[in-house]
N, C-alpha and C positions, 0 to 999 in steps of 0.2 A: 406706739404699738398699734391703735387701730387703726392710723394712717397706712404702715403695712400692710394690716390685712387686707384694705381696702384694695390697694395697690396689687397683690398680690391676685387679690381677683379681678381685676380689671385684665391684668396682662394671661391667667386662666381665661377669658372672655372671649379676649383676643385670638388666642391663640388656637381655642376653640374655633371661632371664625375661620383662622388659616387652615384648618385642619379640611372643614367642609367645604370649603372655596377649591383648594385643591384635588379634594375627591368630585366634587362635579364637573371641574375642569377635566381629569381625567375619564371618569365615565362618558364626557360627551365628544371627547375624544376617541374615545374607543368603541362606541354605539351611536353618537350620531356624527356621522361624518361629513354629510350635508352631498351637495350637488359634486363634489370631486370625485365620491365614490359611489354614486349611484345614479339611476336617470328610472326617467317615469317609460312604461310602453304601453302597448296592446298586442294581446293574443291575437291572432287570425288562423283559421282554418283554411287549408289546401284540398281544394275539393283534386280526386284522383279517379282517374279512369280504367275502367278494363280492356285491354286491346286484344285480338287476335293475330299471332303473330306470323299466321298462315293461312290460307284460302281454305276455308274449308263450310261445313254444314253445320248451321244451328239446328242441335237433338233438341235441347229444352232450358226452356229460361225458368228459373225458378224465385225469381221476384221480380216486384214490378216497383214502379214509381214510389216512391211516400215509405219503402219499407224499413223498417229499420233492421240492420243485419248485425251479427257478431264475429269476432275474428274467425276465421276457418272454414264460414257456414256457407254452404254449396250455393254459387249467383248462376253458373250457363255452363251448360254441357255443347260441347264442339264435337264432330266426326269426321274424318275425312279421308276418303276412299285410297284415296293415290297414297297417301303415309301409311294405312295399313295395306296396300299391294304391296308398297318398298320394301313397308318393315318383314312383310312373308317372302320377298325376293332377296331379301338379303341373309334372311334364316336359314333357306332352303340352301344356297350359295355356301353357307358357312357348313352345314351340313353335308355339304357332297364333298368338300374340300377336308373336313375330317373324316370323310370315308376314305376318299383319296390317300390322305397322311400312313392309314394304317394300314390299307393295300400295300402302299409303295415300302412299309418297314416290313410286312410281312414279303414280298419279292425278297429283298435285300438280303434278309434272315434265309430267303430258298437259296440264292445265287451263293451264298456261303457255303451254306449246308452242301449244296452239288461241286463246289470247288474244291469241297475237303473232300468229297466221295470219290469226284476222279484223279484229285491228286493222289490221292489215297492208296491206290493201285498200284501207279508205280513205288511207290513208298512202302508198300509192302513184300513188292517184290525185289527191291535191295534189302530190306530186310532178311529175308530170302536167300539169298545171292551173302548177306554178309555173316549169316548162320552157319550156311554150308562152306563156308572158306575158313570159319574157323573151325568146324567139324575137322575139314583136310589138316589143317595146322596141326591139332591135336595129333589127329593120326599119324601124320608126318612124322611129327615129333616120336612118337610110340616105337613106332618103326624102326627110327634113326640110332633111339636107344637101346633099342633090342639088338641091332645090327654092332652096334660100335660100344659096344659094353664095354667099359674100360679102356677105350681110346681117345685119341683127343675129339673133344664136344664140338669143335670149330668145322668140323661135314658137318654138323647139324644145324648149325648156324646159318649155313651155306647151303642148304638145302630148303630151311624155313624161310628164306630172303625173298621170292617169286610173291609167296604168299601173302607175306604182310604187305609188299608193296599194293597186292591186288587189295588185302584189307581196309589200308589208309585209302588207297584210291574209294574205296565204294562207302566210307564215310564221309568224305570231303564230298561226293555225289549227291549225300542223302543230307547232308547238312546245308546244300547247294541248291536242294529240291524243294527244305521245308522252306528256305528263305523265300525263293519265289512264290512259295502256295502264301505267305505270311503279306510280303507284297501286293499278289494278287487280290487280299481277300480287303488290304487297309483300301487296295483302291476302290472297290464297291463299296464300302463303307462312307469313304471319303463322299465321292459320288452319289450316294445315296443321302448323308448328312447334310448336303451342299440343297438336292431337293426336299429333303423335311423344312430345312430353314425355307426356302423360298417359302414352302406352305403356309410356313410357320407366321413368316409376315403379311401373305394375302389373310390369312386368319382373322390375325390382331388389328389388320388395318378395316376390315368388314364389319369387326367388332366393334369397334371403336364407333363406326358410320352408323351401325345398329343402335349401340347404348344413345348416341343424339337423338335419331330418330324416337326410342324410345320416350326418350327425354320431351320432344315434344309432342307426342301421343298425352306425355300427363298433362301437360300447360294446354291441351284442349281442355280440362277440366280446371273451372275457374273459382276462384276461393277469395274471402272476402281478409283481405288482410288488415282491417281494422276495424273495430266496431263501428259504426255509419247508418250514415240511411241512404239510400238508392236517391240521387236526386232526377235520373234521370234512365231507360230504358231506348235501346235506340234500333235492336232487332226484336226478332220475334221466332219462334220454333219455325221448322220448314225450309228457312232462307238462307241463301247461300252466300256468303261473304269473302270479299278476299282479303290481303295482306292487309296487316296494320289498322285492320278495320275497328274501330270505336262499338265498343258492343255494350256499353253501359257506364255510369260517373257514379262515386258513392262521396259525401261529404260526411267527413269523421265527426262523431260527436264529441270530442275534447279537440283543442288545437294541437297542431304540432311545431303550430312557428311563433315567436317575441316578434316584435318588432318593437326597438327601442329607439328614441328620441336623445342626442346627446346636443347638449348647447353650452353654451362659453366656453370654460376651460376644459370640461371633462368633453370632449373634443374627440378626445387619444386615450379616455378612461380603460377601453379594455382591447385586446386584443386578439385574432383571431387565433383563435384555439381556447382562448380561455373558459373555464368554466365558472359561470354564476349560478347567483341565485335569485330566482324571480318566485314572488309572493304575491298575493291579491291585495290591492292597493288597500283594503279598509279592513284585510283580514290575514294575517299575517300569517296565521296558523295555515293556511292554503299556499304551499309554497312546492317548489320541484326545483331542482338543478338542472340549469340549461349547460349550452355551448354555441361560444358566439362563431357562426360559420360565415359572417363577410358583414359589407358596408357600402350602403345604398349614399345615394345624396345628400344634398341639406333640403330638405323642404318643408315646408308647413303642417302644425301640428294638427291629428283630426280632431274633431270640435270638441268629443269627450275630454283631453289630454290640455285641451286651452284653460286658463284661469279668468282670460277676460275676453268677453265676444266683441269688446271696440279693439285691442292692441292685440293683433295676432303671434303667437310666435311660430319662431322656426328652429329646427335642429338635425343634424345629423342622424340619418338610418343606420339601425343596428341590429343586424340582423341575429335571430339566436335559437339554435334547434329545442327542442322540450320533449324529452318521453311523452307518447300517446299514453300515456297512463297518469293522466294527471286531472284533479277534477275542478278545473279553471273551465268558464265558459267562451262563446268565441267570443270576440270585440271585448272582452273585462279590458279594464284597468289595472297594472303589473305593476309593481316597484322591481327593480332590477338591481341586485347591487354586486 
């Protein structure tokens, strides 16, 4: 019996051991996965420039060197004479061409109006002409009755025959009349519609050349699209600059680019589009989601990222974008996995 029990706890011992042998195997499998699924980098900062992207007048610089700025906060105001002459010659343009429009529908609405007035005329005068033929009819008739009282009705028939033929003749006239005044009035319409449209498009196409121009009336005024500091000021109020001209550099105070180091097999670790995650090498709570946008050479690690200053190594660029909203310094040290 105590041989069992002994027994029985030895293989309980055991079996214990298999139990944590296997949970650490697994854990370090699923949390430390070593160099196949992760590579070391560094942060770097993209210093960015403010361009003007048309010749125009520096009104006023409102920092200078050293400064530090925040997203949206006013850096250089632009002016320039010739974009606001355009933008006044092509308002004024757009303006005379909708005065135009409503002239030419008020004409259009005249040339109507007087085509019904003089058709009008003779259309009232078969009107006219088709009252008094039935006036005669009637009479005729009256007459025909009175005379032939109790005789055959067929003189009367024979007598009303002149009549009705002048009747249908002077409806077929007046139905002959309105068709052409109907005609006449689609084709002024036509015509007229043919020139609103033409307007219609010198319009929208002046429009269109306006909202650009607008468009870059605002981009004279220049806005600091990421918190930074000015590292660099390159005009000054008064001075006249043209295309493409460099009017200032701001380097962001958080980075916005990895750069990752990959060596032996993780090689091909990730892919571009893919999203990681990159953490501060000695503090893990400091971390952001990147996305790897491409892949540089193999070369030489910078000295921070070396383990030994005699045996240098090398590895694969990896490049990887980062939200500017992230609170990594430039040059830190990144885990990437």
């Amino acid at each position: 019996m105590p041989n069992d029990k002994h027994t029985s706890g030895i293989n309980w011992f055991y079996g214990l051991i298999i139990v944590v042998f296997a949970g650490m195997i697994w854990i370090s499998s699923k949390y430390f996965r070593g160099s196949d699924y992760s590579s070391i980098g560094i942060t770097e900062v993209k210093e960015y420039k403010i361009n003007s992207e048309r010749s125009a007048l520096i009104k006023t610089v409102r920092v200078v060197a050293g400064q530090q700025v925040k997203t949206g906060e006013l850096l250089v105001e632009l002016s320039s004479i010739e974009l606001e002459m355009n933008i006044d010659k092509i308002s004024n343009r757009i303006v005379l061409l909708k005065d135009e429009q409503q002239s030419k529908a008020r004409l259009i609405q005249a040339q109507v109006d007087y085509l019904r007035a003089d058709q009008g005329i003779p259309l009232e005068e078969l009107e006219t002409e088709i009252a008094q033929t039935k006036s005669e009819i009637q009479l005729n008739k009256k007459i025909t009755k009175e005379l032939a009282a109790g005789s055959d009705t067929s003189v009367w028939n024979e007598a009303d025959n002149p009549l009705r033929v002048k009747l249908n003749a002077l409806y077929k006239q007046k139905a002959q009349h309105k068709q052409a005044m109907v005609i006449k009035e689609a084709d002024i319409r036509q015509e007229g519609f043919i020139e609103q449209q033409l307007l219609n498009n010198q319009i929208k196409l002046l429009e269109q050349e306006l909202d650009l121009l607008k468009t870059e009336r605002t981009n004279l005024v220049k806005y600091a699209g990421s918190d930074g500091v000015v590292t660099s000021v390159y005009v000054k109020p008064g001075e006249q600059v043209s295309s493409y001209t460099e009017l200032l550099s701001i380097t962001p105070v958080h980075p916005t680019t990895v750069i990752g180091y990959l060596a032996g097999k993780n090689n091909n670790t990730f892919a571009v589009g893919d999203s990681v995650r990159v953490s501060a090498y000695g503090n893990s709570s400091i971390r952001t989601t990147g996305r790897v946008i491409g892949y540089g050479a193999v070369t030489q690690l910078p000295d921070i990222l070396q383990k030994s200053t005699a045996v240098k190594a090398f590895g694969r660029e990896v490049f990887i974008e980062i939200p500017a909203s992230n609170n990594f310094a430039n040059g830190e040290k990144v885990l990437i996995r």
